[in-house]
Residue, then its C-alpha position, 0 to 999 in steps of 0.5 A: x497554236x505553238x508559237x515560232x522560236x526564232x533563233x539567230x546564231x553568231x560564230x567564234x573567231x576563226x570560224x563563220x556560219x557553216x559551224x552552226x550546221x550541226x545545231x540548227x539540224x538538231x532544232x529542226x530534228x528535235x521540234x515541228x520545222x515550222x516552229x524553229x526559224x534559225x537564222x546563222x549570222x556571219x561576221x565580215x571577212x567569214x563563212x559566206x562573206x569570207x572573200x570580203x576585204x575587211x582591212x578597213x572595216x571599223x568595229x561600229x561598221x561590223x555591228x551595222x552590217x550584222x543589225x542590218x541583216x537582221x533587219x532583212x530577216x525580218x524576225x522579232x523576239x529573237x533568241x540571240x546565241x553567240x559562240x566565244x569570241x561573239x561575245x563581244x558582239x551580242x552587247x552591241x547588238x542589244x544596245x543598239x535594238x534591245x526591241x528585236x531580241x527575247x533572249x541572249x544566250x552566251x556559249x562560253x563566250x569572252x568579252x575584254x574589260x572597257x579599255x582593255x583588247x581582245x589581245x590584251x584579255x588572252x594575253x601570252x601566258x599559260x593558263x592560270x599564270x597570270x590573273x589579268x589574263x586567260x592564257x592559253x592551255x600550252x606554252x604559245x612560245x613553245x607550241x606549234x599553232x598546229x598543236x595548240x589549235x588542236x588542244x583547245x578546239x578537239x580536246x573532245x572529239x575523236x581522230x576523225x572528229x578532229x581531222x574534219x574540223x581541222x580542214x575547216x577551220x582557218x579559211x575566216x578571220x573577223x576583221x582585224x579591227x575587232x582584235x583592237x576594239x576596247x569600248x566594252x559596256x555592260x550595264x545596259x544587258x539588264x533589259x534583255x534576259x541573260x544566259x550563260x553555256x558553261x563548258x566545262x571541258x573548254x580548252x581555251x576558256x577554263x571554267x574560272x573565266x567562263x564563271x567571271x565572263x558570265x558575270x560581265x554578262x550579267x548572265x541571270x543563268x548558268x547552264x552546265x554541259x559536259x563538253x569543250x569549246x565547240x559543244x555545237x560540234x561534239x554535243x549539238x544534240x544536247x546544246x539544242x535540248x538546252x537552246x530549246x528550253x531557254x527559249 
């Protein structure tokens, strides 16, 4: 008898659970349904919890939340997959119940340094400027929002790709305590299988920062794909063949 995956999914910043559709169709599509359990998370303030007031939320009560509908999934020996800015989630999770996860899975995820914010690690320059800082591939003091946001999340996609993503994104934001948090571990991701997504098209995260990421991680794999920052997006049919064999 096949035993039951059972996935859980956390978005980026800016995004909710609705950007994880296009993956979890294509597990479903790619395996016998009643192997695949996936289960999309949403960070306070997105997704299904959008219309939430999270301007007192502290970072420790985003981490209770997301464990506590966990719990209610009632799912075990979960394959945890996060995307981008959920990287700064998934070690927390683990840390706090390492006993309901099999496998974590990074998707050109960022985690800051201990002392050092979210903010702090992007930074205010163009990418490769300054070597504390990831940057951002056009100049955020000359460029629109509008223009930047479209170089780092549809340098991949087309016309209509980029019009229909456009129209979604924007609408979720995490708390705005998540942007000041600093308290980062590492040591403790050794009790828990790592891997690393590796875009290697990514806009927003070039493959030096991807690489240096994967190692706080301590991510044990690397895993390639030709694509950019939302590979669930433009190549969901090859990031589930890639979930599919990790787990």
């Amino acid at each position: 008898m096949t035993k039951r995956i059972n996935f859980a999914f956390l978005h980026g910043g800016a995004q909710g659970s609705w950007v994880w559709q296009e993956i979890i169709a294509e597990l479903h599509a790619q395996s016998d349904k009643n192997v695949v359990c996936a289960l999309a998370l949403d960070v306070p303030g997105c997704g299904t919890k959008r219309d939430r007031d999270t301007s007192g939320f502290t970072f420790t009560a985003m981490i209770d939340e997301l464990i506590a509908d966990l719990e209610a999934a009632a799912i075990s020996e979960i394959v945890l997959v996060g995307h981008s800015q959920a990287g700064t989630v998934l070690p927390h999770l683990v840390e706090r119940r390492p006993d309901l996860f099999r496998r974590l899975v990074y998707v050109t995820c960022s985690i800051p340094l201990p002392g050092q914010t979210v903010i702090e690690m992007v930074g205010d320059q163009v990418h490769g400027r300054d070597e504390n800082s990831v940057g951002w591939p056009v100049d955020p003091k000359t460029s629109s929002v509008q223009e930047r946001t479209e170089i780092m999340f549809c340098n991949d996609m087309d016309a209509g790709e980029t019009f229909e993503f456009m129209q979604r994104l924007g609408s979720d934001q995490w708390p705005p305590a998540s942007y000041m948090e600093t308290n980062w571990r590492f040591e403790h991701l050794d009790a828990v299988p790592v891997s690393y997504v590796l875009c290697q098209q990514d806009n927003i995260l070039p493959v030096f920062w991807q690489e240096k990421f994967a190692q706080r991680f301590h991510a044990e794999k690397i895993l390639r794909i030709d694509a950019g920052h939302q590979v669930m997006n433009t190549r969901p049919g090859a990031l589930a063949e890639l979930l599919l064999r990790e787990a």
